[in-house]
C-alpha positions as CSV (number, residue, x, y, z in Angstrom):
1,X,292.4,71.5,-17.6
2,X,290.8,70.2,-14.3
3,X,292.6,66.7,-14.6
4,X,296.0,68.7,-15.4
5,X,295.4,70.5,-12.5
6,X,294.6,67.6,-10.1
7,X,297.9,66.0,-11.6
8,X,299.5,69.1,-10.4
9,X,298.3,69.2,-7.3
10,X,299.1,65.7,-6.4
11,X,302.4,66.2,-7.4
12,X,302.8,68.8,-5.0
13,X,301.1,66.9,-2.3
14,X,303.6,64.0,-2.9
15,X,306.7,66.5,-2.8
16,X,305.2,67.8,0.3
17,X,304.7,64.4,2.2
18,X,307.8,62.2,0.8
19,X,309.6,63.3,4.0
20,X,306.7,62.9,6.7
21,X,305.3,59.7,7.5
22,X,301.3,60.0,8.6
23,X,302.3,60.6,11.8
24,X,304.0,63.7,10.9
25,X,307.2,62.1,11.4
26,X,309.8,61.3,8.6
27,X,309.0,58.4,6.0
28,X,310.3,55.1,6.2
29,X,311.8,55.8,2.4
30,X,313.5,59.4,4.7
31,X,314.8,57.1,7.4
32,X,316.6,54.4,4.7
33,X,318.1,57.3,2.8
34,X,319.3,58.7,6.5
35,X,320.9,55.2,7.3
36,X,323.2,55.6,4.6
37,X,324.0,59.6,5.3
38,X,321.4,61.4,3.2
39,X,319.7,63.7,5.5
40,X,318.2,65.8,2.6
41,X,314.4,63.9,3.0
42,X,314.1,64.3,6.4
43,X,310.9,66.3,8.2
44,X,312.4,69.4,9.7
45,X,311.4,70.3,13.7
46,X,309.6,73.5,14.0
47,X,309.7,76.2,16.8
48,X,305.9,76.0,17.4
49,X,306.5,79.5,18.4
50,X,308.0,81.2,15.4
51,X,306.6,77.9,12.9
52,X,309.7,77.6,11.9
53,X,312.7,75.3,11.7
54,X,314.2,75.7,15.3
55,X,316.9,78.1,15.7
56,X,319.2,78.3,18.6
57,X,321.4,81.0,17.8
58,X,324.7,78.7,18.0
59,X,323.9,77.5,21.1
60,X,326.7,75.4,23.1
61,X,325.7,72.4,24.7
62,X,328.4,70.3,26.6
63,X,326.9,67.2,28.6
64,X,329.3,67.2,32.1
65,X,330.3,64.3,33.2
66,X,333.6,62.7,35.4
67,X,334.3,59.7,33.2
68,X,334.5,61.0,29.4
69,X,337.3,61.1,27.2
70,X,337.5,61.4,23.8
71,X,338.2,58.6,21.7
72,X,337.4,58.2,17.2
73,X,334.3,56.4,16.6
74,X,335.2,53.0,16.4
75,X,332.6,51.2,14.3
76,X,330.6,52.5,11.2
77,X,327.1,53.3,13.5
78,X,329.0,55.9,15.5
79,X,330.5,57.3,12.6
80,X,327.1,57.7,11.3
81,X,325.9,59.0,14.6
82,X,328.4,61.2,14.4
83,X,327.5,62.8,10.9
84,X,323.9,62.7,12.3
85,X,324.4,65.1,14.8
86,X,326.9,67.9,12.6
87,X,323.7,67.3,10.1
88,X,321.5,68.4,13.7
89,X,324.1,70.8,14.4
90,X,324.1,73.1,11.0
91,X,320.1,72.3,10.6
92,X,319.1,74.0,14.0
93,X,322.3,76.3,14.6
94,X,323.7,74.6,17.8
95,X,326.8,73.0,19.0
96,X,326.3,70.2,21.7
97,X,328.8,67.6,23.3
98,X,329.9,65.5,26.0
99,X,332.8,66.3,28.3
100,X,334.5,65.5,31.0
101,X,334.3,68.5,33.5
102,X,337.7,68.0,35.4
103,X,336.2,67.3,38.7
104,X,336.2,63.7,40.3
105,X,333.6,61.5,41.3
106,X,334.0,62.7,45.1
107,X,334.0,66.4,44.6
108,X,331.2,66.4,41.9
109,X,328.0,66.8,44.3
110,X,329.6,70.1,45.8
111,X,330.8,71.5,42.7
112,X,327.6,70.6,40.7
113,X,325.9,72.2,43.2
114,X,328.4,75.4,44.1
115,X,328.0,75.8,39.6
116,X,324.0,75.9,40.2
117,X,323.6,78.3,43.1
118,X,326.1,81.1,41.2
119,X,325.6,80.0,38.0
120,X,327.3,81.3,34.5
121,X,327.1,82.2,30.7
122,X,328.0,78.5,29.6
123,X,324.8,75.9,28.6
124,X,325.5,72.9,30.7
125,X,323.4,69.5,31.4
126,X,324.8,67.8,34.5
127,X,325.2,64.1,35.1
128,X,324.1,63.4,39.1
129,X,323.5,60.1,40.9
130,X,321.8,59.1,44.5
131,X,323.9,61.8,46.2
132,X,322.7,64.9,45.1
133,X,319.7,63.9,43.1
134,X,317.5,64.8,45.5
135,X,319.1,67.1,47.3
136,X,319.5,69.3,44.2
137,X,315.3,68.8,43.6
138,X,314.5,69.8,47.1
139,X,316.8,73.1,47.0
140,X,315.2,73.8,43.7
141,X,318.9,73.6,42.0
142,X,317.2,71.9,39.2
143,X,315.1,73.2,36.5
144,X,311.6,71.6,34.8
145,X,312.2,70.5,32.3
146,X,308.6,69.6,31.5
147,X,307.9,72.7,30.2
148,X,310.5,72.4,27.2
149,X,308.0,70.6,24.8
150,X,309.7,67.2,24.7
151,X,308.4,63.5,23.4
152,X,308.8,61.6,26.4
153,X,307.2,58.8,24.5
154,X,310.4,58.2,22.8
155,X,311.9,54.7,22.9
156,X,315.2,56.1,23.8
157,X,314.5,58.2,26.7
158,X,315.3,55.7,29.6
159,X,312.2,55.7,31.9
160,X,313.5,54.6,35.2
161,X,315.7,58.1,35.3
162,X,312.6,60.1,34.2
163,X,310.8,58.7,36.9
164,X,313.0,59.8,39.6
165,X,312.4,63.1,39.8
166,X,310.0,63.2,37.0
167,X,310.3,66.7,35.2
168,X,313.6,67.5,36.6
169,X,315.4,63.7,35.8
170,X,316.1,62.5,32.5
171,X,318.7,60.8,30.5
172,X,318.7,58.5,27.2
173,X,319.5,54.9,26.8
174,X,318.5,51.3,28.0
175,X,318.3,50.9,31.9
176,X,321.3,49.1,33.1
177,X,320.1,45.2,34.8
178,X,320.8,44.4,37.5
179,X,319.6,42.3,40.8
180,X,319.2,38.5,39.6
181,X,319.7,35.0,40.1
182,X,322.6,32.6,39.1
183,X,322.0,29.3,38.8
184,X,324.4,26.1,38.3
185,X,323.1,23.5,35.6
186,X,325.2,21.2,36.3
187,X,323.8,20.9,40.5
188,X,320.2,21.4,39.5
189,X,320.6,18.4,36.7
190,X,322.5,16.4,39.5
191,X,319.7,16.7,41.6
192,X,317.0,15.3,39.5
193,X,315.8,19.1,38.2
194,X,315.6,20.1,34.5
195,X,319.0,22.2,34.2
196,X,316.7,24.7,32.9
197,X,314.2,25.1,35.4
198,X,314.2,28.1,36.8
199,X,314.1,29.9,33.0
200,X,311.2,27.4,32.4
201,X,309.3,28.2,36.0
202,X,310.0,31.8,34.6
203,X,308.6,31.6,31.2
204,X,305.0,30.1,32.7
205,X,305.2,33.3,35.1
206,X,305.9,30.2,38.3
207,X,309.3,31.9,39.3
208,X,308.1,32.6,42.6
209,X,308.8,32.6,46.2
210,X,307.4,29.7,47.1
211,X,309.1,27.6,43.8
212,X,312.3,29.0,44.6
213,X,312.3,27.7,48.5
214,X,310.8,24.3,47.3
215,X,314.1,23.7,44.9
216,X,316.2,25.1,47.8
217,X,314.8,22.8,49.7
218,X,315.3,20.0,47.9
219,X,319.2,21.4,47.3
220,X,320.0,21.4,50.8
221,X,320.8,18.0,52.4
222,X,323.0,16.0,54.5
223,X,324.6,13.6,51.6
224,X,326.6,11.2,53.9
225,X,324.4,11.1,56.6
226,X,325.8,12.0,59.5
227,X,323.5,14.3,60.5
228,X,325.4,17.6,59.4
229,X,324.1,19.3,56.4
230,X,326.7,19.3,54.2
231,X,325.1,20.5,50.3
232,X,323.6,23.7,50.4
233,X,321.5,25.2,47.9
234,X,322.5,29.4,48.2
235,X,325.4,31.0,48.0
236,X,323.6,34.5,49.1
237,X,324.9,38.3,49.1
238,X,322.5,39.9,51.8
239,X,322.2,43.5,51.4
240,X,321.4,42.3,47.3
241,X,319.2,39.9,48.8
242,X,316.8,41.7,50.6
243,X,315.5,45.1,48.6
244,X,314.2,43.1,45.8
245,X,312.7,40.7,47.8
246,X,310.7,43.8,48.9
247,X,310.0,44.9,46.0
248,X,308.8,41.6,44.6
249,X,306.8,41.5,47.7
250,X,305.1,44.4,46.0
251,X,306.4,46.7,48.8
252,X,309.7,49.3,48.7
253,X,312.0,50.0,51.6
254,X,310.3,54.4,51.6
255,X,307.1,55.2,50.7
256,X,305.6,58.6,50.4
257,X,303.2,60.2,53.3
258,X,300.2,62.5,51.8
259,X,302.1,65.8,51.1
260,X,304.7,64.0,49.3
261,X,307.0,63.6,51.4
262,X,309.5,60.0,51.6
263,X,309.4,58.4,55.2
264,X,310.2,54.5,56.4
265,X,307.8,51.8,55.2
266,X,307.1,49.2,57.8
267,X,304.5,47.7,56.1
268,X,303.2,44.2,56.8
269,X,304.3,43.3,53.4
270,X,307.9,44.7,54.0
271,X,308.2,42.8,57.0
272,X,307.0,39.8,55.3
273,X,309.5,40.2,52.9
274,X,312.2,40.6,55.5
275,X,310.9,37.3,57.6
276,X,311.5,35.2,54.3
277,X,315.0,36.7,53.7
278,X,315.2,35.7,57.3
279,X,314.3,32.1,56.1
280,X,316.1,31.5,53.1
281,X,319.7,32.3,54.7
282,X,319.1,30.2,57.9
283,X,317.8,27.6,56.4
284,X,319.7,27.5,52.8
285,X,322.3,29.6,52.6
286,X,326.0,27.9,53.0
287,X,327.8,29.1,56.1
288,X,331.4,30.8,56.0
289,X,334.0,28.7,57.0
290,X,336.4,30.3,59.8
291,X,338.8,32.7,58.9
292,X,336.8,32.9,55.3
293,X,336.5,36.6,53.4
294,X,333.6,38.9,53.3
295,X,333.0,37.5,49.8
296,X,333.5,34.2,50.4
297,X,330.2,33.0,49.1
298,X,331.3,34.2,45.8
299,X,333.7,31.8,45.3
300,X,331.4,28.4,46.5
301,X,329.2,29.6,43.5
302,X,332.1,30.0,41.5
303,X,333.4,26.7,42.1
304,X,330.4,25.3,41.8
305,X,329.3,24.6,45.5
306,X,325.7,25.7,45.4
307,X,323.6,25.4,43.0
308,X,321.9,29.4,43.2
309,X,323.8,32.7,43.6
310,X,322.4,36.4,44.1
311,X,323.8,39.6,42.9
312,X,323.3,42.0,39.7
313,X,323.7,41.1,36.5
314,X,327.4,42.6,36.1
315,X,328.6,39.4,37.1
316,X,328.0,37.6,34.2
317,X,329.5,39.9,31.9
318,X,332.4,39.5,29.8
319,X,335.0,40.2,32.5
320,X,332.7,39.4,35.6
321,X,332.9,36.7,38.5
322,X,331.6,34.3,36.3
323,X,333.2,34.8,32.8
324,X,335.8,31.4,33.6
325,X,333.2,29.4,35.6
326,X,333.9,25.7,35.0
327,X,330.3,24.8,35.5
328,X,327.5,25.9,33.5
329,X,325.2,29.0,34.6
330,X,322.1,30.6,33.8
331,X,320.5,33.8,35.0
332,X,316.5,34.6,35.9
333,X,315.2,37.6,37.5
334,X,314.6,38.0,41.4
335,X,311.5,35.5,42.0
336,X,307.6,36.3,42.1
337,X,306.4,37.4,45.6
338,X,302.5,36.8,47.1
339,X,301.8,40.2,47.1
340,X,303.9,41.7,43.8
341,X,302.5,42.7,40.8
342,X,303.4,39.3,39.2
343,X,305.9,41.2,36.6
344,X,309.5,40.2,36.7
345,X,312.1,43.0,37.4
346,X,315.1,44.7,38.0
347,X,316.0,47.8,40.2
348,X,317.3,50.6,38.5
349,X,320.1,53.0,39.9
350,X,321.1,54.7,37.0
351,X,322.8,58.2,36.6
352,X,320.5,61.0,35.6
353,X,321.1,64.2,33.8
354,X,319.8,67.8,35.3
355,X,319.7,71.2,33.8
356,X,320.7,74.1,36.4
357,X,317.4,76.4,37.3
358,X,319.6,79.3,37.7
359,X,319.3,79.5,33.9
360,X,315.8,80.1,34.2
361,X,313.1,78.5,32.5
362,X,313.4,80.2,28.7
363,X,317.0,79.3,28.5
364,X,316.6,75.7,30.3
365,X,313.8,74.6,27.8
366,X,316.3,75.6,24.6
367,X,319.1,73.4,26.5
368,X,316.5,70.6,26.5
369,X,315.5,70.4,23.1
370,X,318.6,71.3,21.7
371,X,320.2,67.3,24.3
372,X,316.5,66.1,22.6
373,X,317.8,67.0,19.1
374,X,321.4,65.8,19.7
375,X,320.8,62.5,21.5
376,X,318.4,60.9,19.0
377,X,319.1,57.9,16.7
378,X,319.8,58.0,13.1
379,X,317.0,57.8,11.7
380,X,316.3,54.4,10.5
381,X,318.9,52.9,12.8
382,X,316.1,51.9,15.2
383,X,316.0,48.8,16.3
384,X,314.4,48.1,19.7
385,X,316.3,44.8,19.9
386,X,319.6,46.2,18.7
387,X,320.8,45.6,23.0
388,X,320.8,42.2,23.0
389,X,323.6,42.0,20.6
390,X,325.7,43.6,23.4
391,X,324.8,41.2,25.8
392,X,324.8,37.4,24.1
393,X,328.5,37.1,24.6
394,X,328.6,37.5,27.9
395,X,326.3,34.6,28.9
396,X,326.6,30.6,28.3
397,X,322.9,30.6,26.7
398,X,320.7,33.0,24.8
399,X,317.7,32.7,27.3
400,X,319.4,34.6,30.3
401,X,319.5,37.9,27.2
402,X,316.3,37.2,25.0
403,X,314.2,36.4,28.2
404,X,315.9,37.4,31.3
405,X,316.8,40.7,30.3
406,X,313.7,41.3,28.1
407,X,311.9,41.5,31.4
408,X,314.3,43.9,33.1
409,X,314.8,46.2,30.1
410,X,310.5,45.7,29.9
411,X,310.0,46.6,34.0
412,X,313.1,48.6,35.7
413,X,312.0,50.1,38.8
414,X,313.9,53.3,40.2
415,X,313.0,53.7,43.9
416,X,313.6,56.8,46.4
417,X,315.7,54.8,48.4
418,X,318.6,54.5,46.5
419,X,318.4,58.4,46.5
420,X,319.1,59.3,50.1
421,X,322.6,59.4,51.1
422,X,323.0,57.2,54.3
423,X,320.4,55.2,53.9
424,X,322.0,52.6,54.7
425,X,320.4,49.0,55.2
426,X,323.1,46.4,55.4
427,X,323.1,46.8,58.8
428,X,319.3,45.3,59.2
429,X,320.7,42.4,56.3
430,X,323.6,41.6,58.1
431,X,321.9,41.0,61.2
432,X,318.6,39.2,59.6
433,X,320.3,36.8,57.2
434,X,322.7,35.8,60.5
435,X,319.2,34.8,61.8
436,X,318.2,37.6,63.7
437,X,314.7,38.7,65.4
438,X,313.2,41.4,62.3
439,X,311.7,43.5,64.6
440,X,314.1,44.0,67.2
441,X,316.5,44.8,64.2
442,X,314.5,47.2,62.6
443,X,314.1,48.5,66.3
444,X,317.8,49.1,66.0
445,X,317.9,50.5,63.0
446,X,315.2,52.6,63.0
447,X,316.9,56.0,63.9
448,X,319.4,55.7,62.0
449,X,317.2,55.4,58.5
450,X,314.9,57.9,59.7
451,X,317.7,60.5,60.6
452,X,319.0,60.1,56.6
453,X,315.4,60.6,55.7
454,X,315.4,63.5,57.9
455,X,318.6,64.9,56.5
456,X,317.1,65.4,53.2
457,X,315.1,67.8,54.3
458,X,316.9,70.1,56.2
């Protein structure tokens, strides 16, 4: 009887755990039958309140935005995704989608923010960007949504918008890359380099400041000598110059004083960072020719002219600058500075997604798990690599995605800069990369910054 009985009970005990992994999550065998649309085996969420399965009432959830419209899925993981979340939807008794709210990009701060000061009976999660972030957080427009019992360990959760605001910023996803370096194979192997060189400086952690200036260096020359440099190793874009070499300088254009609050940083390492911008354009950076555009140093890299390019990673997309470049091309992160934290990087200015406080906080913590429920993967669809796929088309070699990008999707830094309207330093890059004194620019400038920091305040 006591070895029927043990039989028994570990029958029970198997029927019991075949959904959970040890972690208390759902089994691997849960997550394959989920791949291919059984949802039957997977662990329920519970209301730690109530210790049941959550319960929202029938909830409705719509995720604002200015861009969406509605299209059929059109490949067999968004159908899936799509029968995950009615699965969701039925399980936990809510409705939740995205939709376009009918208000355009340049109305949306005032309207987001007219929606959050009167409020309403609808359940909305806002998309905002660098011009009302902040402002929204400082007016208390925006509720915590700490407090709703979320995993924020979660691969999918992209941590660059979490750690904006952190608490009141959130929003799912991989960071999007951005500030890089191009470089021209073709120049660097004419030139007695490795075509490859700056991926290999990169992969030994050598990308740095001073390896960079050494091969621009070396780039730059008079070829017929006549005494008028004629090859020049940059074809440089400023204002994307200049804030990462900051923040590879291990420095960032704000800081925060000791309440918290953001003011200018003219720190010795931000001024350093500004002198050797200062440096690279006079020295290496090919000059417009008269009557040439704004952009004109586009085009040289383009049509293969220089040998190194600066912008953000757009470029080399599909349908970028770069997609019908004769030459060949690779792409490395922003190099090392002396004073960084020796890990390659990329800035990150992605939207975020707020809840409206005026909700208050019982209401805003059911809209949070219900976006937590809704935006998760299909379980056994997880596949931490599963981004790259997106990206190897757009690039003449695999090392610009599997290495390149590994390190910005790895280390994507969101900075409060990019979050105060006006803030504008292109002025200071304008003037420095044309060779100008650093101090008596920032000088200039000064007021100007410091009234947009002011601004946010008021």
């Amino acid at each position: 009887m006591k070895k029927i009985a043990i039989v028994a009970l570990s029958a029970v005990l198997v029927l019991a755990l075949a959904g959970c992994d040890k972690k208390g999550g759902s089994s691997d065998a849960a997550k394959k039958a989920a791949a291919n649309g059984d949802y039957s085996k997977l662990k329920v969420e519970k209301d730690p309140v109530t210790k049941k399965a959550y319960d929202f009432g029938g909830m409705e959830v719509k995720v604002l935005n200015w861009w969406y419209t509605e299209a059929p899925a059109a490949s067999k993981a968004q159908e899936d995704q799509e029968a995950y979340r009615k699965y969701l939807e039925e399980t936990y008794n809510f409705k939740c989608n995205e939709a376009n709210w009918q208000v355009g990009w340049a109305d949306w701060p005032a309207e987001v923010a007219n929606y959050c000061l009167t409020g309403g009976d609808e359940a909305y999660v806002f998309i905002v960007d660098y011009r009302s972030a902040f402002a929204g957080y400082s007016n208390g427009l925006w509720a915590d949504v700490s407090q709703a019992g979320i995993d924020w360990t979660k691969d999918k959760w992209n941590k660059a918008p979490c750690s904006v605001l952190p608490g009141y910023t959130f929003n799912v996803g991989n960071p999007e890359p951005r500030h890089c370096i191009f470089f021209n194979k073709r120049i660097l192997q004419e030139n007695g380099f490795d075509p490859d060189e700056p991926y290999n400086l990169q992969a030994k952690g050598e990308w740095t400041w001073e390896a960079f200036e050494k091969m621009c260096e070396a780039l730059t020359k008079d070829t017929d000598n006549d005494g008028i440099i004629d090859q020049y190793a940059l074809s440089g874009y400023g204002q994307e110059f200049s804030v990462p070499a900051i923040f590879s300088n291990g420095s960032s254009p704000t800081t925060k004083d000791a309440n918290g609050r953001i003011v200018l940083d003219e720190s010795d390492k931000t001024l350093e960072a500004w002198e050797w911008t200062r440096e690279i354009f006079v020295k290496y950076n090919k000059p417009a020719e008269e009557g040439a555009e704004w952009n004109y140093f586009m085009a040289d890299f383009k049509n293969g002219q220089t040998a190194f390019y600066n912008n953000q990673e757009y470029d080399g997309q599909g349908n970028g600058l770069l997609a019908d470049m004769k030459d060949d091309w690779g792409m490395v992160c922003f190099p090392l500075g002396p004073n960084g934290d020796g890990k390659y990087f990329t800035l990150n200015n992605d939207n975020m997604l707020v809840i409206p406080a005026i909700y208050g906080q019982e209401k805003a913590n059911k809209i949070m798990k219900i976006y937590d429920l809704w935006s998760d993967t299909v379980p056994g669809y997880e596949d931490n690599d599963s981004w790259k796929e997106y990206y190897y088309s757009s690039f003449r070699d695999t090392r610009a995605v599997d290495e390149t990008m590994q390190h910005m999707m790895d280390n994507s830094i969101a900075y409060d800069s990019w979050l105060i309207p006006n803030f504008d330093y292109r002025p200071i890059a304008w003037s420095v990369c044309a060779g100008a004194d650093v101090a008596a620019t920032f000088d200039a400038q000064r007021p100007v910054l410091q009234a947009a920091i002011d601004d946010l305040y008021k």
